[in-house]
C-alpha positions as CSV (number, residue, x, y, z in Angstrom):
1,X,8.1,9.2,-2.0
2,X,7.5,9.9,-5.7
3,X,9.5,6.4,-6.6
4,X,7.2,4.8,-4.2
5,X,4.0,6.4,-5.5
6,X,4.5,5.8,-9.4
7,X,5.3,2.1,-9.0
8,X,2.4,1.8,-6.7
9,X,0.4,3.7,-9.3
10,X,2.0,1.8,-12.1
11,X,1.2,-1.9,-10.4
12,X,-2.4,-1.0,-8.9
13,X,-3.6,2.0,-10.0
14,X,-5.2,3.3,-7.4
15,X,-8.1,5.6,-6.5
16,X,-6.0,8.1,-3.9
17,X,-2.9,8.0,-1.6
18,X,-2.3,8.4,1.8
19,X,0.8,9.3,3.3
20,X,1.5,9.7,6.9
21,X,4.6,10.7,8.3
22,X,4.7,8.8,11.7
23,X,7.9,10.0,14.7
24,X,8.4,8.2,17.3
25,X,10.6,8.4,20.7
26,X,14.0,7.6,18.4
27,X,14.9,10.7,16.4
28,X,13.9,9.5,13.1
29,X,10.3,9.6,10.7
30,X,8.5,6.7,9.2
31,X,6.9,7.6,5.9
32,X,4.1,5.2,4.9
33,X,2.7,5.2,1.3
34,X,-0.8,3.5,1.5
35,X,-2.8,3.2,-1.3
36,X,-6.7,3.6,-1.1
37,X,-8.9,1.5,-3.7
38,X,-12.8,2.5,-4.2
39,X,-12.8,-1.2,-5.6
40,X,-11.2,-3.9,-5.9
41,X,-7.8,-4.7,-7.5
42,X,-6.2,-7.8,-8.3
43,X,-2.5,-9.5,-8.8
44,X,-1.3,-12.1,-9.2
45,X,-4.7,-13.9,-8.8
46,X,-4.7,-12.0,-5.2
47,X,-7.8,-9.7,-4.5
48,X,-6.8,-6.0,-3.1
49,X,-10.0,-4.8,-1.4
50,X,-10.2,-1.1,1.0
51,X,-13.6,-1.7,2.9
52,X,-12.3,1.6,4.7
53,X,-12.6,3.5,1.3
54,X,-13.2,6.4,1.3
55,X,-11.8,6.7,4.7
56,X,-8.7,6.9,6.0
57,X,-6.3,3.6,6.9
58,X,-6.8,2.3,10.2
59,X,-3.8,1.7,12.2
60,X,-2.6,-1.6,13.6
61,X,-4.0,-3.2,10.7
62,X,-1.5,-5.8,9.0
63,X,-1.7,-8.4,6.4
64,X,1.5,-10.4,6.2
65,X,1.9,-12.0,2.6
66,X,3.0,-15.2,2.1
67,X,6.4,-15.4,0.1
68,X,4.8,-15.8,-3.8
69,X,2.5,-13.5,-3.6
70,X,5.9,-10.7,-1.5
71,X,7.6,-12.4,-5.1
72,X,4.8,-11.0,-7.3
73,X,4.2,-7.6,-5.7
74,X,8.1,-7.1,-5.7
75,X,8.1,-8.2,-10.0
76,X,5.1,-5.5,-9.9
77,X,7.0,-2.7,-8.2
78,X,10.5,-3.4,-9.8
């Protein structure tokens, strides 16, 4: 969790962090690290808005990237 959080912090610097440990049936946890922005940030020419701030994320939500900009946020997070 701390990796996660200081390249997440290093890349976007943002405002707060949510993380939520999810279980379901299986005997295992999810851990999600989700950043929270009061404004916007940018990468690789990509805006990174929150129009939840300051609330919390909403579930079922998903934004699938297309494979540059998955290249750039990987280079970001390395």
């Amino acid at each position: 969790m701390r990796w996660t959080i200081d390249r997440l912090q290093d890349a976007f610097r943002p405002d707060h962090f949510n993380c939520a440990f999810l279980q379901n049936q299986d005997r295992h946890v999810h851990l999600h690290v989700i950043p929270k922005y009061a404004s916007a940030r940018t990468l690789a020419g990509r805006e990174f808005a929150d129009p939840d701030w300051p609330g919390h994320y909403l579930p079922g939500v998903e934004y699938l990237a297309p494979p540059g900009l998955s290249a750039a946020i990987a280079e970001a997070l390395a």
